[in-house]
C-alpha positions in Angstrom: -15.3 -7.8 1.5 -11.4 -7.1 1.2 -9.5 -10.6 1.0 -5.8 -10.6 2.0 -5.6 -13.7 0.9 -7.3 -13.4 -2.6 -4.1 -10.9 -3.1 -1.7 -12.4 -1.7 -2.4 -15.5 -3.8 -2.6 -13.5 -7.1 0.5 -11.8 -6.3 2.7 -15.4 -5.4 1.4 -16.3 -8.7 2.8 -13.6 -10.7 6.2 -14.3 -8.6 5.8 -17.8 -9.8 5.4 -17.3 -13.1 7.4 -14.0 -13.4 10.1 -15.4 -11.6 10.3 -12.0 -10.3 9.5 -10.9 -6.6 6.2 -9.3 -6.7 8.0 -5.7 -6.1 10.1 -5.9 -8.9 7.4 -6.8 -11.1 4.4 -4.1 -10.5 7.5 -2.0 -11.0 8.9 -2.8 -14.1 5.8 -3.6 -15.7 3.2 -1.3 -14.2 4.8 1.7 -12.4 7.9 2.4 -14.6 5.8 2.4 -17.8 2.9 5.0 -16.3 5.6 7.5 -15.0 4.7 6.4 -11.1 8.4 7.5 -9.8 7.1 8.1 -6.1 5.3 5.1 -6.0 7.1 2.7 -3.2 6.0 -0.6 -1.2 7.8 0.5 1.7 7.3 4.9 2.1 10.1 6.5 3.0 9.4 9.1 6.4 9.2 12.3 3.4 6.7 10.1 1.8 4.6 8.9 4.8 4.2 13.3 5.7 2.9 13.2 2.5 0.0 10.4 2.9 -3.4 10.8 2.7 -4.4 10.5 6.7 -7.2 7.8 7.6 -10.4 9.1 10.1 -12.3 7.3 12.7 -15.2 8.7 14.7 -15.3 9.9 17.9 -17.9 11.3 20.5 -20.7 9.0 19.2 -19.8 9.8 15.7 -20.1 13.4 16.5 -16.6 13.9 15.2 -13.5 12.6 13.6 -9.9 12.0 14.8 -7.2 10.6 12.7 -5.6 7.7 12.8 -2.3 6.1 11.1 -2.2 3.5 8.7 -1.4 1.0 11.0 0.7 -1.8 8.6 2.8 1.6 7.9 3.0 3.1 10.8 5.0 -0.1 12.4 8.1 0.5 10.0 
């Protein structure tokens, strides 16, 4: 099961001990050394055109409609 707060612990840990917010420091050390240049916390409207789409079912399951990302969709 997906814990929010399992994550958000880990990630005021590595601010902690960083002393980097959490942003900065998946950047520096994890998405500037692997090349991710369009890799963002916050997607810009180009980027968000771009995102994979998320499905729910409809009609008893019969078919699918999309649906935003919901924690993205409110920016």
């Amino acid at each position: 099961m997906y814990s929010n707060a399992g994550i958000n612990t880990a990630g005021r840990i590595v601010e902690v001990v960083s002393g980097m917010s959490y942003e900065d420091f998946m950047a520096k050390r994890l998405f500037d050394p692997l090349g991710m240049t369009d890799t963002t916390w916050r997607p810009t409207a180009e980027q968000m055109k771009r995102m994979a789409k998320t499905y729910r079912p409809i009609d008893k399951g019969k078919d699918l409609e999309s649906m935003p990302i919901s924690p993205l969709a409110q920016r």
